[in-house]
N, CA and C atoms as an extended XYZ file, in Angstrom:
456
Properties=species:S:1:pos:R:3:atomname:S:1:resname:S:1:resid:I:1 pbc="F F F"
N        86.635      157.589      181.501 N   UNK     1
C        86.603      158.886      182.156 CA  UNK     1
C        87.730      158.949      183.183 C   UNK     1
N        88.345      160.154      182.977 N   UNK     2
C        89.525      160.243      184.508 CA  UNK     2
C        89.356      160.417      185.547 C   UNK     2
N        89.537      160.125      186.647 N   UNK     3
C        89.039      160.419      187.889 CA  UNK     3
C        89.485      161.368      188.198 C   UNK     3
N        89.077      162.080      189.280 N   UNK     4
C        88.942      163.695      189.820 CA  UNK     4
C        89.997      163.587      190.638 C   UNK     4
N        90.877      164.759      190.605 N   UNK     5
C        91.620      164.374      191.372 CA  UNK     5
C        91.245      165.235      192.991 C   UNK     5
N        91.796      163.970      194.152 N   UNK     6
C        91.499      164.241      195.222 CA  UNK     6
C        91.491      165.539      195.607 C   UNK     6
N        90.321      165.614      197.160 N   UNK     7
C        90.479      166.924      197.603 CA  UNK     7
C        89.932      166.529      199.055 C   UNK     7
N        90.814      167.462      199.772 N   UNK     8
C        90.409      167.318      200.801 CA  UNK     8
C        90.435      169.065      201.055 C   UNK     8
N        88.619      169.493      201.660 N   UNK     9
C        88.306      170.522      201.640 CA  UNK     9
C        87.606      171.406      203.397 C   UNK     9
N        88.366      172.023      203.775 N   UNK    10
C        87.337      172.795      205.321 CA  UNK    10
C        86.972      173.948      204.605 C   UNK    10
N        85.707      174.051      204.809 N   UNK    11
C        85.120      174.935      205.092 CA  UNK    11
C        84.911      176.060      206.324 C   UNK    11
N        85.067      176.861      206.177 N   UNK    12
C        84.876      177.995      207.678 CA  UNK    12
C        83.952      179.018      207.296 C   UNK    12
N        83.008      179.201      207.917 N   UNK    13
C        82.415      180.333      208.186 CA  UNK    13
C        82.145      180.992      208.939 C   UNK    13
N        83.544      182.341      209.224 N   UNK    14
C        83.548      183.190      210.140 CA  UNK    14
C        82.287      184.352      209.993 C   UNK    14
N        82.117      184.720      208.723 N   UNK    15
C        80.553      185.194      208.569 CA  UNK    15
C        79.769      184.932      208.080 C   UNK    15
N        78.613      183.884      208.794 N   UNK    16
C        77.586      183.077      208.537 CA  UNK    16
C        76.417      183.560      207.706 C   UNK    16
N        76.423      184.620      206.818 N   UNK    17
C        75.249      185.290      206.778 CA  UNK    17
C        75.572      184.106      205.446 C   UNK    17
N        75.837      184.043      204.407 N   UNK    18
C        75.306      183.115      203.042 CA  UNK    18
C        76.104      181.733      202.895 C   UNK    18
N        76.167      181.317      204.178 N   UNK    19
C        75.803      179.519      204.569 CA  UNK    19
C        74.741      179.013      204.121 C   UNK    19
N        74.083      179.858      204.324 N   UNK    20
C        72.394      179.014      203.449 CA  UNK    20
C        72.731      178.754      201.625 C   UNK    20
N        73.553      179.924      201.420 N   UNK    21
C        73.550      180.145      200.050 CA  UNK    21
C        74.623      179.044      199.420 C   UNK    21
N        75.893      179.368      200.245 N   UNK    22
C        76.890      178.531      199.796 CA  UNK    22
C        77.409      178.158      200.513 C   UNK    22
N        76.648      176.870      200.502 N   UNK    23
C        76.580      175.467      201.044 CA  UNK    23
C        78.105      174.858      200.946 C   UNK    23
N        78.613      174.062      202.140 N   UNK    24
C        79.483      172.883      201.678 CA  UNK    24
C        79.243      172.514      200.138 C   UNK    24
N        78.553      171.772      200.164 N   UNK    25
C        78.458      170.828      198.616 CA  UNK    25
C        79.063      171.617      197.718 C   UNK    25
N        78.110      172.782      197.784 N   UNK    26
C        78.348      173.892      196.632 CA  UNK    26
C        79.383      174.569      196.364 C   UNK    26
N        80.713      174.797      197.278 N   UNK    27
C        81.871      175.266      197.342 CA  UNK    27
C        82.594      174.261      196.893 C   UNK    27
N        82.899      172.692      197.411 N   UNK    28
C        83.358      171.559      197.259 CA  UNK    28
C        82.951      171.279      195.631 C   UNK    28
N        81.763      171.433      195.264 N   UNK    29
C        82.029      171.217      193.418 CA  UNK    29
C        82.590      172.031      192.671 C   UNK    29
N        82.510      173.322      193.381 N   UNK    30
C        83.138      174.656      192.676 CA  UNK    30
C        84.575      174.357      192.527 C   UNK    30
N        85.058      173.882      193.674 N   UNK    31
C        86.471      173.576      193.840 CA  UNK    31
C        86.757      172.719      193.126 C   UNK    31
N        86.356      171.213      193.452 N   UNK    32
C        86.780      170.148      192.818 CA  UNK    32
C        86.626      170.466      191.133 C   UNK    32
N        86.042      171.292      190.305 N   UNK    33
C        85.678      171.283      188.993 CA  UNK    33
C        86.998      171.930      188.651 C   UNK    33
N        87.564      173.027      189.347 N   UNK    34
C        88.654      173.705      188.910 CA  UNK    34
C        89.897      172.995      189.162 C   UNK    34
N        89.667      171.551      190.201 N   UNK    35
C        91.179      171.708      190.508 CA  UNK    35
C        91.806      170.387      188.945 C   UNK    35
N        93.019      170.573      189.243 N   UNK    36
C        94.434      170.017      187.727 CA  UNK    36
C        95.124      168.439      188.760 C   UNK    36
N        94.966      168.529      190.062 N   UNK    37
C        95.868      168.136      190.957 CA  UNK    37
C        95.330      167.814      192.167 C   UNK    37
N        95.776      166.529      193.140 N   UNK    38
C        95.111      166.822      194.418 CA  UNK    38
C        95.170      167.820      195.086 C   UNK    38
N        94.154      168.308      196.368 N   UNK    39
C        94.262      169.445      197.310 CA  UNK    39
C        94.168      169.369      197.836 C   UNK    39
N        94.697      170.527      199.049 N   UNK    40
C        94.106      170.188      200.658 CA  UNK    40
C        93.812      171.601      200.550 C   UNK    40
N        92.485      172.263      200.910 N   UNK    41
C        92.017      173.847      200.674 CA  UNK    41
C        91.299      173.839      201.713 C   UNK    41
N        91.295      174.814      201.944 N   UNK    42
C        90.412      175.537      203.113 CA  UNK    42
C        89.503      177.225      202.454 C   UNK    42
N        88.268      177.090      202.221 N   UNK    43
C        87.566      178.127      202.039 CA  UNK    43
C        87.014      178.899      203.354 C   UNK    43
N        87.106      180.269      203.510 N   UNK    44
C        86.827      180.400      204.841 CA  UNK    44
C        86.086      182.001      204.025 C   UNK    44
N        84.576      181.971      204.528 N   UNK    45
C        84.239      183.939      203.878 CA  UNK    45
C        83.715      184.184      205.039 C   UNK    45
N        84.934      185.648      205.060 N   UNK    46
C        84.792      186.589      205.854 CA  UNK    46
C        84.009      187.776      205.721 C   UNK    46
N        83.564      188.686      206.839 N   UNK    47
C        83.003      190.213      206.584 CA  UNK    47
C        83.853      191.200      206.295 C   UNK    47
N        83.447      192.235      205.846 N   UNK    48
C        84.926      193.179      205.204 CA  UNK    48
C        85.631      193.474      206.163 C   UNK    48
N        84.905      193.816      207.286 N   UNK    49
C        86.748      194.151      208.304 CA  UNK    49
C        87.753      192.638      208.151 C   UNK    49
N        87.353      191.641      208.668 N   UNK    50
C        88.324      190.618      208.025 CA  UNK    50
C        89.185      190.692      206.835 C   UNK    50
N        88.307      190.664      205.952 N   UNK    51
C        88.485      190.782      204.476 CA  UNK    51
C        90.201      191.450      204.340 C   UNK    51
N        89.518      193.039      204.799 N   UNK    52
C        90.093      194.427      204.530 CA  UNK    52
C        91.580      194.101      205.614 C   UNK    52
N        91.740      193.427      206.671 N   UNK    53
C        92.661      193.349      207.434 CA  UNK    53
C        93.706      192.284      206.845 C   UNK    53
N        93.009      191.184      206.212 N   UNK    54
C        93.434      190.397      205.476 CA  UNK    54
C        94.836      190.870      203.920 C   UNK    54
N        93.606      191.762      203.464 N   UNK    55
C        93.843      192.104      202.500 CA  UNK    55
C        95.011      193.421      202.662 C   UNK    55
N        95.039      194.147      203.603 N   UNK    56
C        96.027      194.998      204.003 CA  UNK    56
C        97.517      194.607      204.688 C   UNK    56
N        97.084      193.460      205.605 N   UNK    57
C        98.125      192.801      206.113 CA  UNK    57
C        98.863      191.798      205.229 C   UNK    57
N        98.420      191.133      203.885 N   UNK    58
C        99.280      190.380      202.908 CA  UNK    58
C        99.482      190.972      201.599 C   UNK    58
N        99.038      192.304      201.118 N   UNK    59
C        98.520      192.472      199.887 CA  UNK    59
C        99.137      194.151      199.870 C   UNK    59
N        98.860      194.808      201.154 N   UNK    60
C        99.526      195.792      201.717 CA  UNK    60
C        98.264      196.818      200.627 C   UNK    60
N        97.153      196.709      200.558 N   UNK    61
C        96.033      197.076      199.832 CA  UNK    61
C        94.793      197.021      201.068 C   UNK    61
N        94.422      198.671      201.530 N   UNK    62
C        93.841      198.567      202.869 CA  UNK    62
C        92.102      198.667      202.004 C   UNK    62
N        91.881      197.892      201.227 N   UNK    63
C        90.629      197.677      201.502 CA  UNK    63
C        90.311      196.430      201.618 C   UNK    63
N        88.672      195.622      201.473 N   UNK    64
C        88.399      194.231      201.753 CA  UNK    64
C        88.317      194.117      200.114 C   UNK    64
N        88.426      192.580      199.746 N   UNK    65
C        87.936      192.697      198.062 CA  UNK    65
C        87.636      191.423      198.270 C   UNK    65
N        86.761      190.769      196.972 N   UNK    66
C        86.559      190.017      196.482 CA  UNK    66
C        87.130      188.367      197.263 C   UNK    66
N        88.126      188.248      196.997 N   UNK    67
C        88.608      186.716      196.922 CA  UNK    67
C        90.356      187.131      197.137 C   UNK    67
N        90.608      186.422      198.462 N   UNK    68
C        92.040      186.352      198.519 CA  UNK    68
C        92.367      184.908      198.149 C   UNK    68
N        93.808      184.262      198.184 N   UNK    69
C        94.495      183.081      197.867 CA  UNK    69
C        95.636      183.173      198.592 C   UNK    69
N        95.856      182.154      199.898 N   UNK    70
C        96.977      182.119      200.036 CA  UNK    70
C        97.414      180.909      199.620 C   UNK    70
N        98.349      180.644      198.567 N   UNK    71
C        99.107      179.197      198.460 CA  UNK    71
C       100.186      179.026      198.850 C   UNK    71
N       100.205      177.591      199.811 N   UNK    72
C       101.181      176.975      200.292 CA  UNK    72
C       102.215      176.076      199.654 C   UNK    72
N       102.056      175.778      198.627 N   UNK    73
C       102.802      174.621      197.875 CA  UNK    73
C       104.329      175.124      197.460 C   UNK    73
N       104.901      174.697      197.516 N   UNK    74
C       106.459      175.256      197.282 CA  UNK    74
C       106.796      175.471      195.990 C   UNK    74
N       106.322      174.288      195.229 N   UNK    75
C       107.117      173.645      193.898 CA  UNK    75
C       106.110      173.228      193.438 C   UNK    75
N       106.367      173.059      191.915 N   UNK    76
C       105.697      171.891      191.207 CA  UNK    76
C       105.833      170.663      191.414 C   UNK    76
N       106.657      170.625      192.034 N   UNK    77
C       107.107      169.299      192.073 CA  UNK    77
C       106.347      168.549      193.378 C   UNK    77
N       105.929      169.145      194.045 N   UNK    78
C       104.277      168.590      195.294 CA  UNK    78
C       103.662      167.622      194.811 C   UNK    78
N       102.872      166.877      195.003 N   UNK    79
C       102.127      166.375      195.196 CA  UNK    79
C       100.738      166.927      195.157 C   UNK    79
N       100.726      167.376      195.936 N   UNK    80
C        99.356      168.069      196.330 CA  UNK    80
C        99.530      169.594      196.844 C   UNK    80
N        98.251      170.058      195.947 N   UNK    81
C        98.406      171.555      196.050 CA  UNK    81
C        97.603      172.225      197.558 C   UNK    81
N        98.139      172.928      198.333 N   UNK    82
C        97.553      173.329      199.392 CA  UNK    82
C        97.602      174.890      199.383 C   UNK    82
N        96.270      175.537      200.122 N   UNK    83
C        96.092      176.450      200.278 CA  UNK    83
C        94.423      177.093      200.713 C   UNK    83
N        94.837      178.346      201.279 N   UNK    84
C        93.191      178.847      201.448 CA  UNK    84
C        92.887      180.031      200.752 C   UNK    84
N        91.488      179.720      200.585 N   UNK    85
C        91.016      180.874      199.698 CA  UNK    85
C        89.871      181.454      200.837 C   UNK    85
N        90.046      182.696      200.412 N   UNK    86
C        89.134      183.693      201.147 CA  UNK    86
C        88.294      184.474      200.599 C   UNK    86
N        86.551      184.262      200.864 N   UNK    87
C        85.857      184.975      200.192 CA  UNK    87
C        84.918      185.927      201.329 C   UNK    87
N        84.927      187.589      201.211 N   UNK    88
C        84.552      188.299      201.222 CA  UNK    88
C        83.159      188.361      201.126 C   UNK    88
N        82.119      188.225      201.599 N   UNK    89
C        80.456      187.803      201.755 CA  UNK    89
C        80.152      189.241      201.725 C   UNK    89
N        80.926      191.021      202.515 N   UNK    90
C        79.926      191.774      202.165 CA  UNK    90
C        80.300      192.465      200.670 C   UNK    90
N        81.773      192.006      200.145 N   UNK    91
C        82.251      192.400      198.760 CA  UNK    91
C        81.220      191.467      197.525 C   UNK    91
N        81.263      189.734      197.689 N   UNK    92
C        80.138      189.091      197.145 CA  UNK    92
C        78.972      189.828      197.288 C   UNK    92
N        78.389      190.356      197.947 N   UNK    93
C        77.046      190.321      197.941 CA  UNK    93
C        76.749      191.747      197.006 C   UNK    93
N        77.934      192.905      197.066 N   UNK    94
C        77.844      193.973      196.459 CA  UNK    94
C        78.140      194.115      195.051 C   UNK    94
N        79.203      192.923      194.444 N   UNK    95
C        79.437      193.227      193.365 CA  UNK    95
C        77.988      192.120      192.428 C   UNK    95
N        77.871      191.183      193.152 N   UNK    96
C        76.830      190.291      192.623 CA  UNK    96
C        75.479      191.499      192.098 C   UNK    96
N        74.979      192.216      193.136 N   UNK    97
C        73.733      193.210      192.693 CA  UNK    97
C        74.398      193.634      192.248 C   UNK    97
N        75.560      194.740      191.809 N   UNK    98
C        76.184      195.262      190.686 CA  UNK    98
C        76.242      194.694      189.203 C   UNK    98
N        76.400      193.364      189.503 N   UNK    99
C        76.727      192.755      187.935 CA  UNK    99
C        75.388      192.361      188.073 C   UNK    99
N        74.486      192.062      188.569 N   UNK   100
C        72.859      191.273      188.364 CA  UNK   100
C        73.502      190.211      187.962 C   UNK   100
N        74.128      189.274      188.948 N   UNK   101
C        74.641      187.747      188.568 CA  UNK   101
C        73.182      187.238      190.133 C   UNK   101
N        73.449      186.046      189.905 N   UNK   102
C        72.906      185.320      191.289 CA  UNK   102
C        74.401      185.681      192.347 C   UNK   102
N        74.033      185.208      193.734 N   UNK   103
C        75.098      184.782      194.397 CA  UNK   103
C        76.229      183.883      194.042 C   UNK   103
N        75.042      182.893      194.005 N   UNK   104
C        75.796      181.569      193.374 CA  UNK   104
C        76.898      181.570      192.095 C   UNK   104
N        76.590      182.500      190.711 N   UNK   105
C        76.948      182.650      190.080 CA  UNK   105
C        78.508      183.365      190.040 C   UNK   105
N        78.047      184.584      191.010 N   UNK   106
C        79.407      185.534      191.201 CA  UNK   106
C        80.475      184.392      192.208 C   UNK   106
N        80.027      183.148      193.102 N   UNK   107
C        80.988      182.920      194.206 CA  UNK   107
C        81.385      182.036      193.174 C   UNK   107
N        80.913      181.193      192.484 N   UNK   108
C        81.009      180.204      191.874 CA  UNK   108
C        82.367      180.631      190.955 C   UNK   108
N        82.319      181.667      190.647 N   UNK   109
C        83.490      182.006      189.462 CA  UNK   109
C        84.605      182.686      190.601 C   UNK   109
N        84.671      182.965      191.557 N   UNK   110
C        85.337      183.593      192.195 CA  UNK   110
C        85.875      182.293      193.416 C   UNK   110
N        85.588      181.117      193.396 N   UNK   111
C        85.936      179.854      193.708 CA  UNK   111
C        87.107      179.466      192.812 C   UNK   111
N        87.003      179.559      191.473 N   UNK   112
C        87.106      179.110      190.640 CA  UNK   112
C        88.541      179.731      190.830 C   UNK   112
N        88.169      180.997      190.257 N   UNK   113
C        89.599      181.966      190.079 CA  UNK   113
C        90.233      181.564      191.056 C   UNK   113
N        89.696      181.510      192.668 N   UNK   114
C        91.073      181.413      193.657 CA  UNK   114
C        91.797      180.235      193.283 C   UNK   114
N        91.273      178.777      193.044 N   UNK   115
C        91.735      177.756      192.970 CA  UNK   115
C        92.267      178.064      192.040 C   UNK   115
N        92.259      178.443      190.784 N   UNK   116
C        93.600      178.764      189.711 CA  UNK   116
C        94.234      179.174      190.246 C   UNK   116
N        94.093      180.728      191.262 N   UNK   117
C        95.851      180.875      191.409 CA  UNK   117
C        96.251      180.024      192.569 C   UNK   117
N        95.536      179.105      193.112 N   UNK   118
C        96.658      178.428      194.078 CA  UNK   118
C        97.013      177.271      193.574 C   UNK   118
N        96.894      177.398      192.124 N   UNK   119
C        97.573      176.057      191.308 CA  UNK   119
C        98.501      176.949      190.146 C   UNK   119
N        98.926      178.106      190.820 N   UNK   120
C        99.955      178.958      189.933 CA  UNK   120
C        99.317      179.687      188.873 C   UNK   120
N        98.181      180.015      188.306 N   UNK   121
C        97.529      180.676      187.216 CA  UNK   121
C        97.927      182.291      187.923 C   UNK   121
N        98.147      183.058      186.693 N   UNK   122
C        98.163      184.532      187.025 CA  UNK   122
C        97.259      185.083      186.293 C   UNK   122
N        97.481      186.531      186.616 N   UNK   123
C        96.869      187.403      185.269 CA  UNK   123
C        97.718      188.804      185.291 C   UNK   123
N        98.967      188.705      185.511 N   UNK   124
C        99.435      189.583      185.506 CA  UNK   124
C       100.138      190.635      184.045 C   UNK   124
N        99.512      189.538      183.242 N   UNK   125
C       100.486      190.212      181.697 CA  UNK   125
C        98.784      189.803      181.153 C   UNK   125
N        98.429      190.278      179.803 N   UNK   126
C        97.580      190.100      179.275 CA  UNK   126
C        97.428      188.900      178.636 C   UNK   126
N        98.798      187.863      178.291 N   UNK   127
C        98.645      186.531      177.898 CA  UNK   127
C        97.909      185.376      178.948 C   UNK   127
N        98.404      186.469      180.089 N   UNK   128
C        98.494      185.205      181.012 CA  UNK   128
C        96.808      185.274      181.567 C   UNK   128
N        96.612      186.500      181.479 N   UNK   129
C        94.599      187.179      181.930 CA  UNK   129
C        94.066      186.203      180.671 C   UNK   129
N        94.262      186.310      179.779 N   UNK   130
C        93.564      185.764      178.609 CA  UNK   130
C        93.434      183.989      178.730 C   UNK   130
N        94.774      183.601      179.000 N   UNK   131
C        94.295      181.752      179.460 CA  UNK   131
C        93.672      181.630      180.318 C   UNK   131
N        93.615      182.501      181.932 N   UNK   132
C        92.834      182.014      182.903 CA  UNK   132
C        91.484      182.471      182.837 C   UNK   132
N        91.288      183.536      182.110 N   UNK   133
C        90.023      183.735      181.718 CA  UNK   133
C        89.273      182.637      181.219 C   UNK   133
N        89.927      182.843      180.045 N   UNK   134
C        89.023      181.173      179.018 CA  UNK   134
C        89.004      180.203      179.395 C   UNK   134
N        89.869      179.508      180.891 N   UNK   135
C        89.930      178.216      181.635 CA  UNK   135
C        88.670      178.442      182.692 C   UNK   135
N        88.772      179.668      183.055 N   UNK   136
C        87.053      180.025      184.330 CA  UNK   136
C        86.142      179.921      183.411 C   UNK   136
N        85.576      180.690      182.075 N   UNK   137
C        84.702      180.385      181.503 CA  UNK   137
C        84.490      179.177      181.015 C   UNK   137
N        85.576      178.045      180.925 N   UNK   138
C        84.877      176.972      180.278 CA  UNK   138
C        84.776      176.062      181.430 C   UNK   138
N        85.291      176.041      183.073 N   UNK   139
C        85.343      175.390      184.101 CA  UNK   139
C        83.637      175.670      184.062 C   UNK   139
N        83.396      177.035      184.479 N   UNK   140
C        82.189      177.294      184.362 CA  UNK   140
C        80.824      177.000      183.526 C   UNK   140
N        81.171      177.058      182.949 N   UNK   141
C        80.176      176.145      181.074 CA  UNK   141
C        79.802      174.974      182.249 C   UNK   141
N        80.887      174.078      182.207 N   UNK   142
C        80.769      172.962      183.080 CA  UNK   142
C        79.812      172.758      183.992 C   UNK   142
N        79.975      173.969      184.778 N   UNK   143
C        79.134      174.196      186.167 CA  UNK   143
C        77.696      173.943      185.834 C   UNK   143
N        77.825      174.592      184.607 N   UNK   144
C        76.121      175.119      183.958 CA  UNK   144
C        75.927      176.882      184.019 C   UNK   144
N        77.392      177.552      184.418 N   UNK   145
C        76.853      179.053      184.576 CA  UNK   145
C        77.603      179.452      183.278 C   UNK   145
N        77.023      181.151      182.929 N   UNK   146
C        77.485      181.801      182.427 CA  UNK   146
C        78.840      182.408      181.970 C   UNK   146
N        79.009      182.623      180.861 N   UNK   147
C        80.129      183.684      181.009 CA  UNK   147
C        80.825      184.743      181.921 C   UNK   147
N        81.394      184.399      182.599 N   UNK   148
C        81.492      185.850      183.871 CA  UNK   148
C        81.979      186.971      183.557 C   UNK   148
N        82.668      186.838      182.056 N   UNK   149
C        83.563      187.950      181.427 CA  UNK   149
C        82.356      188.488      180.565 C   UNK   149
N        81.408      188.086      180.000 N   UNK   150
C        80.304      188.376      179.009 CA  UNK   150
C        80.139      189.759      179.398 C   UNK   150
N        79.712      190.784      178.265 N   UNK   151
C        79.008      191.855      178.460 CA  UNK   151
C        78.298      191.711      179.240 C   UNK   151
N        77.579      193.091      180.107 N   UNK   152
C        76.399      193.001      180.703 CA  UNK   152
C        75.530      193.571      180.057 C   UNK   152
């Protein structure tokens, strides 16, 4: 079996409301399952004014959404991939009752996705939506969750 490659992971929770939910551990396997490469990541979920300030001030898109990514790594040629991902707790909690996923389920894939793109995955052309798709759904299989792309 190959060993995992390293990670070194902070956690932040500037809005504490689903700390209960998603736990250290539970972010840290989410992560470690997706990552190709060592990391140094920082997950930090914010409330939508964060989110939305976040998301307006790098993205130049004035609402809050889902899951930001900032990656730091220059090159491929790194070592180790660094960066933070940002998850949105009152966007999670709205699209989760929207899709009737668990919590767990919707952060879990939305862990997932950030750590692809801060290891360079896009989805900006439909070839490129189509590999990172089928790499979250089968990271996920892994997990033990669902399809996230599946019909509802």
């Amino acid at each position: 079996m190959a060993a995992r490659p390293t990670l070194s992971l902070s956690v932040q929770y500037a809005d504490p409301r689903l700390q209960e939910v998603l736990t250290r551990p539970k972010l840290r396997r989410w992560t470690q399952a997706a990552l190709l490469a060592p990391a140094q990541m920082t997950i930090r979920l914010v409330d939508a004014d964060e989110g939305r300030i976040l998301n307006r001030d790098y993205r130049g898109k004035d609402y809050a959404t889902n899951v930001l990514t900032f990656a730091y790594t220059e090159d491929e040629q790194e070592e180790v991939t660094r960066a933070d991902i940002v998850l949105c707790t009152d966007v999670l909690e709205r699209e989760a009752a929207e899709q009737k996923k668990t919590m767990e389920e919707h952060a879990a894939h939305l862990v997932v996705h950030g750590v692809l793109h801060a290891q360079g995955y896009e989805h900006e052309s439909d070839e490129e939506a189509e590999e990172m798709e089928n790499l979250e759904t089968e990271i996920l299989a892994k997990l033990g969750f669902t399809d996230p792309y599946a019909a509802q």
